[in-house]
N, CA, C and O atoms as CSV, one atom per row, in Angstrom:
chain,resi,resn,atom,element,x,y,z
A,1,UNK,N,N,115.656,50.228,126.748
A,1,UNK,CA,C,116.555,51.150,127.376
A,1,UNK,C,C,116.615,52.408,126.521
A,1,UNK,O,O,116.706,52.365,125.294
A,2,UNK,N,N,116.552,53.677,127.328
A,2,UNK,CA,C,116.981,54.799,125.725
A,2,UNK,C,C,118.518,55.087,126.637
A,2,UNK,O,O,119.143,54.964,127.690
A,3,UNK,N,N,118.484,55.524,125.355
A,3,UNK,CA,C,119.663,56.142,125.197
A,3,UNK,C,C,119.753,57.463,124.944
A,3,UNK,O,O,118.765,58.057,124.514
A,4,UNK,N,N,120.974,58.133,125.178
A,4,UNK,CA,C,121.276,60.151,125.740
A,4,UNK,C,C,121.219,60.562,124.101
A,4,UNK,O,O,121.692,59.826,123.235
A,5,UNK,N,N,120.739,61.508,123.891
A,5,UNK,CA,C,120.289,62.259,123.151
A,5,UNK,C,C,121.820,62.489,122.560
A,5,UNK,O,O,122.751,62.833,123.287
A,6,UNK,N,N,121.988,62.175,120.684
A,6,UNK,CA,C,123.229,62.287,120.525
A,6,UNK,C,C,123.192,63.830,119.122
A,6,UNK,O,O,122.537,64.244,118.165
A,7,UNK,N,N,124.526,64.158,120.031
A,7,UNK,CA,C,124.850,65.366,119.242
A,7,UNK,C,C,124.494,65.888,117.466
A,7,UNK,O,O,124.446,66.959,116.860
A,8,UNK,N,N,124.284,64.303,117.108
A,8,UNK,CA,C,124.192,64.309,115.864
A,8,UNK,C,C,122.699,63.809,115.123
A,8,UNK,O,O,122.374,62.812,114.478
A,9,UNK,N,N,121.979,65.061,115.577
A,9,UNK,CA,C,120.943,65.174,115.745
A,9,UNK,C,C,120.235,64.556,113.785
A,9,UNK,O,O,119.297,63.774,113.633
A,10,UNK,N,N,120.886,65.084,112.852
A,10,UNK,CA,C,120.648,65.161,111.330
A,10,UNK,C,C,120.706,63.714,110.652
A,10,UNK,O,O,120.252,63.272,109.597
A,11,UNK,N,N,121.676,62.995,112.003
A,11,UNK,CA,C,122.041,61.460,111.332
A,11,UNK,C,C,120.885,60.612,111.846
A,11,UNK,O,O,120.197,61.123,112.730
A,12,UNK,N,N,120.664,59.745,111.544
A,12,UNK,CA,C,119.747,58.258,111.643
A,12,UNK,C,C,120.490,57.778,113.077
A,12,UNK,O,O,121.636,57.340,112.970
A,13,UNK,N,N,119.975,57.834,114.207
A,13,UNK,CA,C,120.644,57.321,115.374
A,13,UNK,C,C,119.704,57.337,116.406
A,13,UNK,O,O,118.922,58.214,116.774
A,14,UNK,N,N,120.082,55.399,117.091
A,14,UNK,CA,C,119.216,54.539,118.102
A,14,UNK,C,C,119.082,55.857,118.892
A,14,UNK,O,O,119.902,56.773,118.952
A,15,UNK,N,N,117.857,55.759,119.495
A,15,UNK,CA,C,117.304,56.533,120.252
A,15,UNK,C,C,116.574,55.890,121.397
A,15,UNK,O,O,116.136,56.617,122.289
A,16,UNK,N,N,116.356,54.212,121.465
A,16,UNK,CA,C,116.120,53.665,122.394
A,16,UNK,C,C,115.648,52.379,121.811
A,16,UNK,O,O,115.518,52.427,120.588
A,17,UNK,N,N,115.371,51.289,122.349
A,17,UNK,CA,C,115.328,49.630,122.132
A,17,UNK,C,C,114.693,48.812,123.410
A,17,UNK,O,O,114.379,49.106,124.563
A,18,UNK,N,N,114.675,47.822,122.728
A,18,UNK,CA,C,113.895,46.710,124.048
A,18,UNK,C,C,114.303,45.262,123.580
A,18,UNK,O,O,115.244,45.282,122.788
A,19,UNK,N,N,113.929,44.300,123.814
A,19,UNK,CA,C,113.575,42.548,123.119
A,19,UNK,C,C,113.054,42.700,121.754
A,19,UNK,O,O,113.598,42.254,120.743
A,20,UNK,N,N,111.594,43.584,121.822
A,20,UNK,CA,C,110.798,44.012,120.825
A,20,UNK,C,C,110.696,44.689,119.837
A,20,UNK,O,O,109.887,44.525,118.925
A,21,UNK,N,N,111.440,45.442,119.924
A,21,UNK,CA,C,111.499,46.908,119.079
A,21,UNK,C,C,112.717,47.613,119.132
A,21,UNK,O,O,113.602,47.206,119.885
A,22,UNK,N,N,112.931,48.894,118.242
A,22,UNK,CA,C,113.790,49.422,118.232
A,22,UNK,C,C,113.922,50.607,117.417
A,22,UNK,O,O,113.935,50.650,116.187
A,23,UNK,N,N,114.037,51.760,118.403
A,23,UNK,CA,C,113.488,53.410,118.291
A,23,UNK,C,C,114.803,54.064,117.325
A,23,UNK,O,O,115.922,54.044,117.839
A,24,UNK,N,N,114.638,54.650,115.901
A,24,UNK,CA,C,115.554,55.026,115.662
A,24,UNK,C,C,115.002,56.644,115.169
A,24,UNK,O,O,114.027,56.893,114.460
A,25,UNK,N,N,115.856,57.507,115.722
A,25,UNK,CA,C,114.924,59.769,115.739
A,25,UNK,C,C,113.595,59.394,116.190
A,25,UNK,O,O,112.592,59.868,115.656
A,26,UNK,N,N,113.546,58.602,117.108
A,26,UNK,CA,C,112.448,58.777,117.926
A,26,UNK,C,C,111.225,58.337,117.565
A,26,UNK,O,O,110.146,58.650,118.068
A,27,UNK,N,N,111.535,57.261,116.265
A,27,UNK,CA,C,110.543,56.483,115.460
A,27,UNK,C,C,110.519,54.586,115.523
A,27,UNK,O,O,111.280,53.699,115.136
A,28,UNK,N,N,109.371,54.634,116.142
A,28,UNK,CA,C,109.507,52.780,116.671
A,28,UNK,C,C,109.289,51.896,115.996
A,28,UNK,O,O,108.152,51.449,115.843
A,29,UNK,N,N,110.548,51.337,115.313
A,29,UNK,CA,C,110.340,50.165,114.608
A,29,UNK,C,C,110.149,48.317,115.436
A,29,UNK,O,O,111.016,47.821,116.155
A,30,UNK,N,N,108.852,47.649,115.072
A,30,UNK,CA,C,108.625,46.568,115.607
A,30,UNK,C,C,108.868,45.400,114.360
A,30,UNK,O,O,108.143,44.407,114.288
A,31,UNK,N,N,109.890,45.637,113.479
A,31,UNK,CA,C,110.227,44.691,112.664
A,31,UNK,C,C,112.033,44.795,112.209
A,31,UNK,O,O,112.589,45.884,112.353
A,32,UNK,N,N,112.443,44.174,111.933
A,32,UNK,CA,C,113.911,44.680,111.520
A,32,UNK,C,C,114.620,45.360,110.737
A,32,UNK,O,O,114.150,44.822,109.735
A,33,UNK,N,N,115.277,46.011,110.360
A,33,UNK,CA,C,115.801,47.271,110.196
A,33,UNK,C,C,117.006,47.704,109.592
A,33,UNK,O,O,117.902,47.711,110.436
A,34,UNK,N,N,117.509,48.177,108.141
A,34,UNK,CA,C,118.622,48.059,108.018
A,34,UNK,C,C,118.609,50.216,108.274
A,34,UNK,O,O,117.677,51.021,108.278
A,35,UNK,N,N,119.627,50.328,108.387
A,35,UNK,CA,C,120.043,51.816,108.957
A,35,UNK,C,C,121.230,52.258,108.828
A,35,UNK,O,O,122.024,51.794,109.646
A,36,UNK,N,N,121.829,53.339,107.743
A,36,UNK,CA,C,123.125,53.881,108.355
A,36,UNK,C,C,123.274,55.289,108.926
A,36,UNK,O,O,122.257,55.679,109.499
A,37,UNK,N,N,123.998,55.895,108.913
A,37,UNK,CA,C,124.278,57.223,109.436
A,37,UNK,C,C,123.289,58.144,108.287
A,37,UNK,O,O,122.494,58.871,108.882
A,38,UNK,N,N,123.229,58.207,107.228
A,38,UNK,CA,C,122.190,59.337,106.304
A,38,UNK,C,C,121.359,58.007,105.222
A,38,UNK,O,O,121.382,56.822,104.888
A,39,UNK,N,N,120.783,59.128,105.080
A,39,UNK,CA,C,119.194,57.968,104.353
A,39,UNK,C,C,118.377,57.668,104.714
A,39,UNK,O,O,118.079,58.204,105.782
A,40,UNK,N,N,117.369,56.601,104.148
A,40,UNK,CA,C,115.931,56.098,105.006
A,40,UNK,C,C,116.393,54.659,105.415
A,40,UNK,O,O,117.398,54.060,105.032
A,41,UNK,N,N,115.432,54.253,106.272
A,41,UNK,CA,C,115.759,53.402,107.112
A,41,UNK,C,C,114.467,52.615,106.437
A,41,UNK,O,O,113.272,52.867,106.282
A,42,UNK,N,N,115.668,51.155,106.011
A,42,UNK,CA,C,115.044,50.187,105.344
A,42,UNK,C,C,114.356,48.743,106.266
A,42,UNK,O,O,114.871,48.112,107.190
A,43,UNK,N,N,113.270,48.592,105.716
A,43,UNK,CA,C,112.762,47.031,106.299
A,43,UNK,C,C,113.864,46.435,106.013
A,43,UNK,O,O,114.727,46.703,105.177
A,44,UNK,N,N,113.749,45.406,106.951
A,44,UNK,CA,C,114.861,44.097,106.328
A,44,UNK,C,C,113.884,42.886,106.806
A,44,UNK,O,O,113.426,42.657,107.925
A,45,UNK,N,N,113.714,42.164,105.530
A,45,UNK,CA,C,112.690,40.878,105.494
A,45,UNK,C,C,113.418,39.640,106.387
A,45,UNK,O,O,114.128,38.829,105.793
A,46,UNK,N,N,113.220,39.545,107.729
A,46,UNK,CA,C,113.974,38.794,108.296
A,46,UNK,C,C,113.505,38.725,109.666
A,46,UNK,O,O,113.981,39.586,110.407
A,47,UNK,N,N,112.643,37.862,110.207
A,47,UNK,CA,C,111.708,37.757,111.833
A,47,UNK,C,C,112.736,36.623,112.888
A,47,UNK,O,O,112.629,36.789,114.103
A,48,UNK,N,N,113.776,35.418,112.333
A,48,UNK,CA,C,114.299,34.608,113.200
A,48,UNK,C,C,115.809,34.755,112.749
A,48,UNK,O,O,116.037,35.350,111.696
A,49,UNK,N,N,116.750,34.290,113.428
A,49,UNK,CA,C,118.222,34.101,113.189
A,49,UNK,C,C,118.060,33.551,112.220
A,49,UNK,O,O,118.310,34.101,111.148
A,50,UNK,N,N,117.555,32.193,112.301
A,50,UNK,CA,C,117.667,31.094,111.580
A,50,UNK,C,C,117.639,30.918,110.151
A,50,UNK,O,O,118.112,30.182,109.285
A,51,UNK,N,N,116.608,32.268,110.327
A,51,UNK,CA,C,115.943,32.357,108.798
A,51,UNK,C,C,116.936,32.875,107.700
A,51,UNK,O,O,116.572,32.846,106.524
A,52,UNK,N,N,118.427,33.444,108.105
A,52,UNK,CA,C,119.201,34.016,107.144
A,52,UNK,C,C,119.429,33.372,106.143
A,52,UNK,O,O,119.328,32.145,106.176
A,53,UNK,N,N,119.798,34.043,104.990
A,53,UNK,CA,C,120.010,33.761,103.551
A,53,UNK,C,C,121.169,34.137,102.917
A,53,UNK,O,O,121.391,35.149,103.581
A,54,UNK,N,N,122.392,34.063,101.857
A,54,UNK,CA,C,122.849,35.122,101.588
A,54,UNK,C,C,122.376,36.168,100.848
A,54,UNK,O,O,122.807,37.318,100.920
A,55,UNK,N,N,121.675,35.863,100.284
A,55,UNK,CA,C,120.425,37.295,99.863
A,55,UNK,C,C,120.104,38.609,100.874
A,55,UNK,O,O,120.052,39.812,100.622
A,56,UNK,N,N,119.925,37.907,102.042
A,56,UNK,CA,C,119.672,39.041,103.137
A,56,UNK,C,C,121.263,39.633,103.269
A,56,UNK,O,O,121.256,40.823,103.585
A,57,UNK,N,N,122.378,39.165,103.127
A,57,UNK,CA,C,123.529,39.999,103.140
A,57,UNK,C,C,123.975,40.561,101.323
A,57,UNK,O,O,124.598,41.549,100.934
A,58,UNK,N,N,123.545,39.810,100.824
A,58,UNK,CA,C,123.600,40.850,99.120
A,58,UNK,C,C,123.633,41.797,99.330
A,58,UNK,O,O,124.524,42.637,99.206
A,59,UNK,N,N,122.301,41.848,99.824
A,59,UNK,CA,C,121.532,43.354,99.911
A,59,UNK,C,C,122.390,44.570,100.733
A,59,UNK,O,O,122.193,45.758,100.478
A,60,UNK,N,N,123.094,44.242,101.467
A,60,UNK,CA,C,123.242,45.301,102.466
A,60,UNK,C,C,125.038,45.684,101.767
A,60,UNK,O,O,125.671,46.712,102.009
A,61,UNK,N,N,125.490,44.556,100.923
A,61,UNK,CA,C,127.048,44.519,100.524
A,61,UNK,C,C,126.709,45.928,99.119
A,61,UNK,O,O,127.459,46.841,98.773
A,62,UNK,N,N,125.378,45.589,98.634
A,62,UNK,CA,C,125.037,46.324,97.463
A,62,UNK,C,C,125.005,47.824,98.060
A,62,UNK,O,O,125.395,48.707,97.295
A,63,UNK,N,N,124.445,48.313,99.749
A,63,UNK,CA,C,124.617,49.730,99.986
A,63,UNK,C,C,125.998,50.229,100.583
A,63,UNK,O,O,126.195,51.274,101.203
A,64,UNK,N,N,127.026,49.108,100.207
A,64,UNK,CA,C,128.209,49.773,100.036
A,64,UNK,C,C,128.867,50.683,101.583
A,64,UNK,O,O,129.613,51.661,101.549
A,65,UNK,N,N,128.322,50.006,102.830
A,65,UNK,CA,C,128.751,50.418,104.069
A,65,UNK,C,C,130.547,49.738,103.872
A,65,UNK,O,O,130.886,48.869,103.068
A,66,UNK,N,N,131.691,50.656,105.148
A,66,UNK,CA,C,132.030,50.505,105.119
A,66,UNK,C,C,132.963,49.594,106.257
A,66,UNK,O,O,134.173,49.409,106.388
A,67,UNK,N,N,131.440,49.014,107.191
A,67,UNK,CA,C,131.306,48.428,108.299
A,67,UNK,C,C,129.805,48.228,108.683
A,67,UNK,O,O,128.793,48.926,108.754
A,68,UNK,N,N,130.233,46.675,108.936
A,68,UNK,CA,C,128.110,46.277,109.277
A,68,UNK,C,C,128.331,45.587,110.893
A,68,UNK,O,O,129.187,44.764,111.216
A,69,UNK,N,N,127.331,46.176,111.715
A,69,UNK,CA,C,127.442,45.496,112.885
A,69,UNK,C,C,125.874,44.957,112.682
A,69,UNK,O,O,124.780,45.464,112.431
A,70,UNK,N,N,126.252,44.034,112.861
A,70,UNK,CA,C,124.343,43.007,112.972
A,70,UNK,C,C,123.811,42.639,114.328
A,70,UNK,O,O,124.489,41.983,115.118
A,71,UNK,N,N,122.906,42.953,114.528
A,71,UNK,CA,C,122.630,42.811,115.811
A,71,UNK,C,C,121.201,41.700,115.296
A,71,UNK,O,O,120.139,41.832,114.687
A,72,UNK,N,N,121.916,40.676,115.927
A,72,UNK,CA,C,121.298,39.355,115.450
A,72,UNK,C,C,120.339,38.842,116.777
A,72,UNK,O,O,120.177,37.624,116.710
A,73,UNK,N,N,119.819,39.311,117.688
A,73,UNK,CA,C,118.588,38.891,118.124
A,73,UNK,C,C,118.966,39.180,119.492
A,73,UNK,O,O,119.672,40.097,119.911
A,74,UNK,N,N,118.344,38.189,120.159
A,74,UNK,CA,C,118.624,38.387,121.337
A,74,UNK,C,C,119.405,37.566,122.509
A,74,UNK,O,O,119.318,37.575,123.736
A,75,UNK,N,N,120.264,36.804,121.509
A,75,UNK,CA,C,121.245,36.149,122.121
A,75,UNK,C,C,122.594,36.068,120.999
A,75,UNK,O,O,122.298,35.815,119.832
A,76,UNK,N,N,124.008,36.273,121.333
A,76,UNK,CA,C,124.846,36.116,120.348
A,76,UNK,C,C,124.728,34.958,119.663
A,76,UNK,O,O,124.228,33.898,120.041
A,77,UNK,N,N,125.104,35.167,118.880
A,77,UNK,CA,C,125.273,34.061,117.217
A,77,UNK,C,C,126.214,34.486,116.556
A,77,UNK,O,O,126.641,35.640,116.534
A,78,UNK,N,N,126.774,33.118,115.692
A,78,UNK,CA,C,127.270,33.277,114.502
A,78,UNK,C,C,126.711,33.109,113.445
A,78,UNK,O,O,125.814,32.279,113.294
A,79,UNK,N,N,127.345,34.215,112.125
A,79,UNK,CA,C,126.287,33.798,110.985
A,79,UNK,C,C,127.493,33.070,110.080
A,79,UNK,O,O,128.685,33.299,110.288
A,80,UNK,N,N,127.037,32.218,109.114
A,80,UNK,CA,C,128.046,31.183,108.814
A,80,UNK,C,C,129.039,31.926,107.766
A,80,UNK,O,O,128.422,32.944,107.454
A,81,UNK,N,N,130.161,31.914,107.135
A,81,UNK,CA,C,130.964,32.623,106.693
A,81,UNK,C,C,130.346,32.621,104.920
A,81,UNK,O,O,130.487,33.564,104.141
A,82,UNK,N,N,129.721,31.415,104.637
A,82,UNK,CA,C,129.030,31.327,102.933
A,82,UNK,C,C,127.804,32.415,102.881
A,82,UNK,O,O,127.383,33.026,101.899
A,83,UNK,N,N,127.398,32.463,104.135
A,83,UNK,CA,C,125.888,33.735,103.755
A,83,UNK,C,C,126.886,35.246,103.945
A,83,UNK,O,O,126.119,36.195,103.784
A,84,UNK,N,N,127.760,35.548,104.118
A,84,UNK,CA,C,128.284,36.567,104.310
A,84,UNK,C,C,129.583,37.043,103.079
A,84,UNK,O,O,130.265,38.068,103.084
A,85,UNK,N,N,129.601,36.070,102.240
A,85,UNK,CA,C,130.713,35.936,101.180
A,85,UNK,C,C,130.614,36.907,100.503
A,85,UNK,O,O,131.710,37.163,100.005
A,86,UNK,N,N,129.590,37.845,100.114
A,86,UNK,CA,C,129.529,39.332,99.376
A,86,UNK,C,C,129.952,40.146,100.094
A,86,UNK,O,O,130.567,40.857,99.299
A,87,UNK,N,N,130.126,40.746,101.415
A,87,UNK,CA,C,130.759,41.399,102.689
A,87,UNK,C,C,132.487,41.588,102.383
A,87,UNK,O,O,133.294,42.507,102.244
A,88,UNK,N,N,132.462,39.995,102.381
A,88,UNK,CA,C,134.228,39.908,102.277
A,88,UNK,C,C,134.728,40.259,101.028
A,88,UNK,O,O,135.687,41.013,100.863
A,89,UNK,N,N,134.110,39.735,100.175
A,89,UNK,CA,C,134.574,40.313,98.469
A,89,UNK,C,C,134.685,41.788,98.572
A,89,UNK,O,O,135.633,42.417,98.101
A,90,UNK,N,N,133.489,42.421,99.327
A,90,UNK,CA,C,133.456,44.028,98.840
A,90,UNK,C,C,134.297,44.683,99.784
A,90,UNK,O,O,134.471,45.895,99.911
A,91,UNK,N,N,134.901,43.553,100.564
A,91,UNK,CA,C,135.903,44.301,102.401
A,91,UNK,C,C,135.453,45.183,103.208
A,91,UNK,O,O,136.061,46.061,103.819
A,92,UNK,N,N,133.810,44.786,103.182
A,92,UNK,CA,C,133.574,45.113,104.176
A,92,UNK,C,C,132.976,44.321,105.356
A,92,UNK,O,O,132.417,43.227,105.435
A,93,UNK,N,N,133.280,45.219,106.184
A,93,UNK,CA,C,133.903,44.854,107.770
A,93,UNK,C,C,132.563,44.147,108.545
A,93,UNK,O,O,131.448,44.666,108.481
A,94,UNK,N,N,132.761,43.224,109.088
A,94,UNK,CA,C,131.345,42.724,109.826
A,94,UNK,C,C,131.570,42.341,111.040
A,94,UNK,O,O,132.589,41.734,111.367
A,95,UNK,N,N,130.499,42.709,111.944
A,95,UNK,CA,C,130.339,42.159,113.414
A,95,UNK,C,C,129.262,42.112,113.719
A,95,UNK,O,O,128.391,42.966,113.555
A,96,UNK,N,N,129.164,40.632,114.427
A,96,UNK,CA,C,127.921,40.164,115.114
A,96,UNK,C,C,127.980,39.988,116.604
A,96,UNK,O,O,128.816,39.325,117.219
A,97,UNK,N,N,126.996,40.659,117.089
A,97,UNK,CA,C,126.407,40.787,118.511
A,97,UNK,C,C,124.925,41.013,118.709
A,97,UNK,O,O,124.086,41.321,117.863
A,98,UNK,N,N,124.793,40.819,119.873
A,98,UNK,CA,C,122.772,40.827,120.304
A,98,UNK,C,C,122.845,42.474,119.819
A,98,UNK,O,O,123.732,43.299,119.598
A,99,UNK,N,N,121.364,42.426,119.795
A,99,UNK,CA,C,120.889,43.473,119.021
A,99,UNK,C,C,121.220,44.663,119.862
A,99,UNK,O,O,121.795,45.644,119.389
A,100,UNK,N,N,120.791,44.556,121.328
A,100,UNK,CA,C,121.035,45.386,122.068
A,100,UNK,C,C,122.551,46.565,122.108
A,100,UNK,O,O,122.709,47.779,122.233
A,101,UNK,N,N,123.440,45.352,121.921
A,101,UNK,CA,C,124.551,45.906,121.584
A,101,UNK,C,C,124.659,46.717,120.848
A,101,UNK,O,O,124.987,47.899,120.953
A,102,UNK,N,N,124.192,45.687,119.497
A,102,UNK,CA,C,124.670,46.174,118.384
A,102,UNK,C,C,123.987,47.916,118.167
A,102,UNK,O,O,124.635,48.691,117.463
A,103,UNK,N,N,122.777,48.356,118.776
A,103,UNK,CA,C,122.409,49.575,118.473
A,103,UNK,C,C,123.415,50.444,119.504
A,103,UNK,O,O,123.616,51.577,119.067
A,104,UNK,N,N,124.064,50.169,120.731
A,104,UNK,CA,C,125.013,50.859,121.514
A,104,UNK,C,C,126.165,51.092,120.509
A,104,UNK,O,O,126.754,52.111,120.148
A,105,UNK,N,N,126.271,49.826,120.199
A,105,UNK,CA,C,127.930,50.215,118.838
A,105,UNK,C,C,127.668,50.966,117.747
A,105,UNK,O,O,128.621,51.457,117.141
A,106,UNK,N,N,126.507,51.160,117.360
A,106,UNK,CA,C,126.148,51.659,116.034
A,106,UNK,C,C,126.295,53.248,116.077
A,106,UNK,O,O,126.776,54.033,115.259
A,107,UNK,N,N,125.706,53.438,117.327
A,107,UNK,CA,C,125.743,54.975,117.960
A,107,UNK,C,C,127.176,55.722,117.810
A,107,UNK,O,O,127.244,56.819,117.256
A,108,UNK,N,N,128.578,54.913,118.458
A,108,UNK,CA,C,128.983,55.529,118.904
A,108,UNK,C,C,130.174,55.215,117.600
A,108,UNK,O,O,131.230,55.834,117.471
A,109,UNK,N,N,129.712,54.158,116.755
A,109,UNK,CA,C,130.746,54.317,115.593
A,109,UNK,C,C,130.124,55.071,114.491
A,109,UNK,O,O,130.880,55.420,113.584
A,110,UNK,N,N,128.677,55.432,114.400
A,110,UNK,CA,C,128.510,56.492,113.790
A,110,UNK,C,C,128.828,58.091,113.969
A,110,UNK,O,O,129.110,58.975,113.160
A,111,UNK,N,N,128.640,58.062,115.542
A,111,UNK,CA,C,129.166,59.422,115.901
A,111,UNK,C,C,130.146,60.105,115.488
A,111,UNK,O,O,130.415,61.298,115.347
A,112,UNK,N,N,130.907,58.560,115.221
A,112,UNK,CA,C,132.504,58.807,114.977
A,112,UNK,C,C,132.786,59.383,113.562
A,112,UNK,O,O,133.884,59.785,113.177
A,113,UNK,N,N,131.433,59.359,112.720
A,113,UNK,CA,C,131.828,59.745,111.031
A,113,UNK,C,C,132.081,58.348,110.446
A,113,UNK,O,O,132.737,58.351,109.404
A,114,UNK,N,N,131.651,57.049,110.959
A,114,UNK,CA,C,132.096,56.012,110.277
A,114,UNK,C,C,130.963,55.777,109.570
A,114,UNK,O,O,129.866,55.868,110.120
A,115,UNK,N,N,131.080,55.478,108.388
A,115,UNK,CA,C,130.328,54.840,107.381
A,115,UNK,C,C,129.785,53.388,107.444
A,115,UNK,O,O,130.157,52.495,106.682
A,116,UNK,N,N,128.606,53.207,108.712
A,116,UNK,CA,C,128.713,52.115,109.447
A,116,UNK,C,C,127.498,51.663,109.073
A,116,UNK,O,O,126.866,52.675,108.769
A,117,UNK,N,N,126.447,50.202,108.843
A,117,UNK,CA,C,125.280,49.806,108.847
A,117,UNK,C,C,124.945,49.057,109.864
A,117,UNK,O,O,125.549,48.075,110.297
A,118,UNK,N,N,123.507,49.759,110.425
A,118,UNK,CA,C,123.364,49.011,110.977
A,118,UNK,C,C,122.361,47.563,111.089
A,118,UNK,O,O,121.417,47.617,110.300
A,119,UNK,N,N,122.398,46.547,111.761
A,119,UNK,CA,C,121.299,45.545,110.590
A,119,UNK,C,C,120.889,44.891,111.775
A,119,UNK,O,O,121.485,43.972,112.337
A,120,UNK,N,N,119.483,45.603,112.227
A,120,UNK,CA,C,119.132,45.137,113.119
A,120,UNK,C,C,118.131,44.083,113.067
A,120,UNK,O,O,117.288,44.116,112.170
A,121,UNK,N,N,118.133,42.761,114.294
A,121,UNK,CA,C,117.253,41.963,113.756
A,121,UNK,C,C,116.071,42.047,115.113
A,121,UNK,O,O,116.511,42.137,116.259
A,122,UNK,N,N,114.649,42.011,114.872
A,122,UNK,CA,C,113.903,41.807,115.900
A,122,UNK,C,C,113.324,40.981,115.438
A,122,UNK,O,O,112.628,41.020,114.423
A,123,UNK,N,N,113.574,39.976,116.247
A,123,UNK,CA,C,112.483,38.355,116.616
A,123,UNK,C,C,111.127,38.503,117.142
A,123,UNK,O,O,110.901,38.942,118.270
A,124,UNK,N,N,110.221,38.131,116.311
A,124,UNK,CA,C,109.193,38.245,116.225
A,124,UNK,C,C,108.215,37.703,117.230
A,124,UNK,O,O,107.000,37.901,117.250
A,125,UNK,N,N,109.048,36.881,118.185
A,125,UNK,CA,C,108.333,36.583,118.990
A,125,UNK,C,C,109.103,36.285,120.526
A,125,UNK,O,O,108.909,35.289,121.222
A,126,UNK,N,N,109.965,37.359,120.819
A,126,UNK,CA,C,110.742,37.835,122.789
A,126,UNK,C,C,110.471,36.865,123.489
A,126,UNK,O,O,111.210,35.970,123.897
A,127,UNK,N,N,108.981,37.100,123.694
A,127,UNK,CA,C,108.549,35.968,125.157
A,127,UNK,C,C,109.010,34.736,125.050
A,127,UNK,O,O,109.909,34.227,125.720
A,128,UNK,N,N,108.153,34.084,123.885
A,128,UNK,CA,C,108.722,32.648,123.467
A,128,UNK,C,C,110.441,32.241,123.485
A,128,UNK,O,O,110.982,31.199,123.855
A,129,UNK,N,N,111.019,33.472,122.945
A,129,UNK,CA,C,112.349,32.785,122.637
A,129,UNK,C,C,113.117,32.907,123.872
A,129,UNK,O,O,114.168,32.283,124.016
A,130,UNK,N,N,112.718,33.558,124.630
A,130,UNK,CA,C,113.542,34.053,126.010
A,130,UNK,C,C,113.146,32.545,127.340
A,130,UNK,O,O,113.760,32.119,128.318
A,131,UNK,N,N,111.877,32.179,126.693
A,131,UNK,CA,C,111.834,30.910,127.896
A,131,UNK,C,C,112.355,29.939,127.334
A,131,UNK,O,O,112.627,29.011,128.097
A,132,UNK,N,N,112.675,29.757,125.960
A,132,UNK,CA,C,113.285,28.552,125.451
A,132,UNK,C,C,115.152,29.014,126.199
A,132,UNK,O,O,115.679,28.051,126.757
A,133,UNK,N,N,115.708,29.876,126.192
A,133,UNK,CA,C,117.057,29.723,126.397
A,133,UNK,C,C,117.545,29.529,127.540
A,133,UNK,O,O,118.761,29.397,127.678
């Protein structure tokens, strides 16, 4: 789906998405993605839900957002509250939804001036996981 061209042209912001991928200034990433409003837009070593670690949330507590929406695949999930225990220590704010979402929310709470990450996950393999559900 893309999405309307946002005012805030200078910031890091979804520019369009699919199952597969996910376009951020008009640049197509086919692996997952950590992203906030200014900076470069980091790999994030991570192809299934399943596969989370708390290592994969260290990392993102260490860039010091002051809100993470995860867009965890392509069906909602929970991620368990022990892989996320660096988040809560540092108070910051977390929400999980499908990815899809999560790049709609990311947009419009960055727009907002929020100091938001976004942590997108793409599953490495759509077709497969979409006939299993």
């Amino acid at each position: 789906m893309k999405l309307q061209p946002d005012p805030h042209s200078a910031l890091n912001t979804v520019t369009r998405y699919d199952d597969s991928y996910i376009e951020i200034n008009a640049i197509r990433f086919e692996y997952s993605v950590l992203v906030m409003p200014e900076g470069a837009i980091t790999p994030w070593d991570i192809t299934d839900f399943s596969q989370f670690e708390r290592s994969h949330f260290e990392i993102i507590a260490q860039m010091r957002p002051e809100l993470v929406i995860l867009g965890g695949g392509l069906k909602h999930r929970f991620v368990s509250p022990s892989l996320i225990q660096d988040l809560y220590k540092a108070k910051i704010g977390f929400e999980v939804m499908t990815t899809q979402a999560a790049c709609r929310t990311y947009n419009i709470l960055m727009g907002e001036g929020r100091l938001v990450l976004g942590a997108f996950l793409i599953e490495s393999d759509p077709v497969s996981l979409t006939a299993k559900a």
